[in-house]
Residue frames relative to the residue before (quaternion, step in Angstrom):
aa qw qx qy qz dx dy dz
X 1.0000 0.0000 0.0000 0.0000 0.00 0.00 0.00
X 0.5350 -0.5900 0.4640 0.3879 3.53 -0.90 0.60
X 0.7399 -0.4279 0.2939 0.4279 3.64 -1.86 0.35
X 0.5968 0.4756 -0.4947 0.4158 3.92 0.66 -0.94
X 0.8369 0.4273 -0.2425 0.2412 3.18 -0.14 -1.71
X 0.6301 0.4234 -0.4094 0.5060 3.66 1.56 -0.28
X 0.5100 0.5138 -0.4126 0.5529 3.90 1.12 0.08
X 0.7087 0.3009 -0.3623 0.5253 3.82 0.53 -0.20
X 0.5672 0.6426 -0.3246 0.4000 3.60 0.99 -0.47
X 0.7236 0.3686 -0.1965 0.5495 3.68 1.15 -0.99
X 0.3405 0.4351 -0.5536 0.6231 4.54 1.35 -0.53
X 0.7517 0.4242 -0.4550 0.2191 4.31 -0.57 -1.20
X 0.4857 -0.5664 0.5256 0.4088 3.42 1.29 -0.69
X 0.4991 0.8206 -0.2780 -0.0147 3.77 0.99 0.07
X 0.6282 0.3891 -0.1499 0.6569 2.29 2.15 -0.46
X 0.7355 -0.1788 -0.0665 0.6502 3.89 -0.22 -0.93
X 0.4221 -0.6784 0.5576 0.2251 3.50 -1.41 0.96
X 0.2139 -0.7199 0.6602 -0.0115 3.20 -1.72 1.37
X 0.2462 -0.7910 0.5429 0.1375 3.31 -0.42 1.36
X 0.4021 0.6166 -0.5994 0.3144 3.54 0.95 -0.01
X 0.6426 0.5572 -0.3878 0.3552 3.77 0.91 -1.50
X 0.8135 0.3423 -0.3563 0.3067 3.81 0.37 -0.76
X 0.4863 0.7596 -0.2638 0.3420 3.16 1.73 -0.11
X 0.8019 0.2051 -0.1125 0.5498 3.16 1.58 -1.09
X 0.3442 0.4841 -0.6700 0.4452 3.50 1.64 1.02
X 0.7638 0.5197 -0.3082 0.2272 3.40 0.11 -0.88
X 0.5420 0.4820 -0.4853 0.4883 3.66 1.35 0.67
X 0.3053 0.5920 -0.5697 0.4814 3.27 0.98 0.21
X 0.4732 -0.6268 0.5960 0.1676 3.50 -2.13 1.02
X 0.7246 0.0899 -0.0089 0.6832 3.12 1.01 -1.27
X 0.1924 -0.6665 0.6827 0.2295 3.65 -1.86 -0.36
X 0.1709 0.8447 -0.4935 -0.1171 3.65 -0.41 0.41
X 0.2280 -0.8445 0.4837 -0.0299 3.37 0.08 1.18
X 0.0405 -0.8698 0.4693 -0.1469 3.79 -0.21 1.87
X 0.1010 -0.8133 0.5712 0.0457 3.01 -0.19 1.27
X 0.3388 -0.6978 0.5809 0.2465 4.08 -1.08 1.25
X 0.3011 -0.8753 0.3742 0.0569 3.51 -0.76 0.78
X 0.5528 0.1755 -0.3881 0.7162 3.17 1.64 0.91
X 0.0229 0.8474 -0.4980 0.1826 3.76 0.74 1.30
X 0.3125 -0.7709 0.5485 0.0842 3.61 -0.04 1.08
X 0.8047 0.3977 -0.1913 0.3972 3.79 0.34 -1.02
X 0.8678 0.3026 -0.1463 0.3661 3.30 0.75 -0.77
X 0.1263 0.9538 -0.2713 0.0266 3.36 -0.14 1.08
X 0.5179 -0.1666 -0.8381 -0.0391 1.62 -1.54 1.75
X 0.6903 -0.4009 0.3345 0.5008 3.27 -1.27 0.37
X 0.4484 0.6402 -0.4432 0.4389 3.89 0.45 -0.80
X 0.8187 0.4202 -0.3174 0.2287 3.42 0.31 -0.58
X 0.3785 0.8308 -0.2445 0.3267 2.81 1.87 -0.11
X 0.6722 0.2054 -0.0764 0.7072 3.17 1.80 -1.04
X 0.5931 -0.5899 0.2834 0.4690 3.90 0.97 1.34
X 0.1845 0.6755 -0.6269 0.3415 3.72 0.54 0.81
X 0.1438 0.7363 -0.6612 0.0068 3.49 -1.13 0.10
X 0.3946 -0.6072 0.4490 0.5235 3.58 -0.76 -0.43
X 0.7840 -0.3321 0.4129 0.3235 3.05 -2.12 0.25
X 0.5488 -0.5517 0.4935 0.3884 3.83 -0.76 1.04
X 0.9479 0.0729 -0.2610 0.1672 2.92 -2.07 0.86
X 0.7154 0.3332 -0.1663 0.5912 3.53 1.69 0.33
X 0.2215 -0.7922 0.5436 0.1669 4.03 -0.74 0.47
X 0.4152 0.5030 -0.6189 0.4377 3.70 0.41 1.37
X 0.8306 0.3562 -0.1391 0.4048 3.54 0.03 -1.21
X 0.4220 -0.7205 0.5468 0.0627 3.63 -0.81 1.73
X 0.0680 -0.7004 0.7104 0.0120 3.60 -1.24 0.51
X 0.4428 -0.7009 0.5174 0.2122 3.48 -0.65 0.94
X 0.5598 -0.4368 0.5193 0.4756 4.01 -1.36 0.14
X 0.8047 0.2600 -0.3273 0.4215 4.09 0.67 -0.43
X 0.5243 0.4095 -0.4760 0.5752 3.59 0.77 0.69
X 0.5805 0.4818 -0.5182 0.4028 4.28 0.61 0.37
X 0.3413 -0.6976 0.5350 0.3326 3.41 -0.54 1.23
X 0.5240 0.5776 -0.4257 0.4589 4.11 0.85 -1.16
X 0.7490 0.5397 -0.1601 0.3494 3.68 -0.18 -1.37
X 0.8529 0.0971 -0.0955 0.5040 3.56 0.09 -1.59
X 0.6242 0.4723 -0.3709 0.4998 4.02 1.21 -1.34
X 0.8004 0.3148 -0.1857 0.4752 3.59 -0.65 -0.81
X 0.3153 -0.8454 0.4184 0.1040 3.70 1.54 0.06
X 0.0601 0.9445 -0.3209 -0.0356 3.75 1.15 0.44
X 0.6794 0.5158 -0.0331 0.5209 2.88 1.77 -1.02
X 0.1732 -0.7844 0.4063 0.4355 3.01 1.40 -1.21
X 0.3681 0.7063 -0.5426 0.2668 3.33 0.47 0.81
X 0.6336 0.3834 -0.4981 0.4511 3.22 0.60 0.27
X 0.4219 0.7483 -0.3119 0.4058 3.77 1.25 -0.23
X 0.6101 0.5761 -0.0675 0.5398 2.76 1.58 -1.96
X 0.8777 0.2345 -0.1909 0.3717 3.59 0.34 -0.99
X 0.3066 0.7215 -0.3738 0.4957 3.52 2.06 0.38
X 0.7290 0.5117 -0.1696 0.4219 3.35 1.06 -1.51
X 0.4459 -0.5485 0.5500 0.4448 3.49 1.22 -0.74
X 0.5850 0.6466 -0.3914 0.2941 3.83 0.75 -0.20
X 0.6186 0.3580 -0.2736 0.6437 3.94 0.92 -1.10
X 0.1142 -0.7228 0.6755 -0.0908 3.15 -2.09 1.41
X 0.1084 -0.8248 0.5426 0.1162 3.50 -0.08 0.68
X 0.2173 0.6681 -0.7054 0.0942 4.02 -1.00 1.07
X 0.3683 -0.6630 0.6517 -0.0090 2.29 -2.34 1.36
X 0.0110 0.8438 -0.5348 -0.0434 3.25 -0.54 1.27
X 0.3160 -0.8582 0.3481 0.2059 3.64 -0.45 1.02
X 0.5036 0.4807 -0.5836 0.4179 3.28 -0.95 1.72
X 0.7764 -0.4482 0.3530 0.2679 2.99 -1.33 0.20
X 0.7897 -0.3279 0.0991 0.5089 3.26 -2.07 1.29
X 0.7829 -0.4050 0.2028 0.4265 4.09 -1.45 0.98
X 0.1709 0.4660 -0.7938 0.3515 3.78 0.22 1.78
X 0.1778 -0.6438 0.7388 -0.0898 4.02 -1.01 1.49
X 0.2232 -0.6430 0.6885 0.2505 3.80 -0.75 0.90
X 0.6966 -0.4402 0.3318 0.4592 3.90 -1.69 0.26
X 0.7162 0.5976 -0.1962 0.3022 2.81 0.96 -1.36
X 0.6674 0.4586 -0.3031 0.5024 3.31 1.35 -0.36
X 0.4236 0.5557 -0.4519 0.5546 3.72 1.62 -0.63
X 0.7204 0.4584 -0.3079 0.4197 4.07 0.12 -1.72
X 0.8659 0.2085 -0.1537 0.4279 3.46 -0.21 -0.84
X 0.7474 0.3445 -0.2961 0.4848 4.14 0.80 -0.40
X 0.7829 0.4018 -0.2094 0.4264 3.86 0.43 -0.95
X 0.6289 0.5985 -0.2958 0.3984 3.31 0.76 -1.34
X 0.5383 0.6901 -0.1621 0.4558 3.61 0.86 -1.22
X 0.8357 0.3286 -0.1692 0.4061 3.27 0.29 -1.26
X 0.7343 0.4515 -0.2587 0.4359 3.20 1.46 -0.53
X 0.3643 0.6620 -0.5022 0.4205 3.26 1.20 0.64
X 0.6831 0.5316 -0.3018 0.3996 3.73 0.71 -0.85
């Protein structure tokens, strides 16, 4: 696999697992995890919110709660995270991180008060 995808492949835990990573998602108060929905760069967008496709083929999506690595065995702790009320998932629609104000004023800002 090329350098990104084997740098996003080890943050997933895919290969040898580092509990240091779920340790220091999980001081985090909140998570809010934003996927842009006519996203040009990242593909697939799904992955924004740890989506990926389905092993051994690149048509068919699997969600972050259908990844046994990810949500069952909870590597990251994001499923810890979203048990707790802490992980948030928003879609804002346009392209790779262009955020209208209005979504900074009334969706992001907010959250980072807590």
């Amino acid at each position: 696999s090329s350098g990104i995808n084997a740098e996003y492949g080890e943050i997933n835990q895919e290969g040898t697992i580092r509990p240091e990573y779920k340790t220091n998602l999980l001081k985090l108060a909140n998570l809010t995890l934003i996927k842009f929905t006519k996203d040009s760069m990242v593909t697939p967008r799904e992955s924004e919110w740890f989506g990926f496709y389905k092993p051994g083929q690149d048509k068919e999506l699997m969600t972050l709660q259908e990844n046994p690595a990810l949500w069952d065995e909870d590597r990251l702790g994001l499923r810890q995270l979203s048990e707790e009320g802490r992980l948030e998932f928003l879609a804002v629609e346009g392209d790779h991180l262009q955020v209208p104000e209005k979504v900074w004023l009334d969706e992001i800002i907010p959250r980072l008060k807590d």
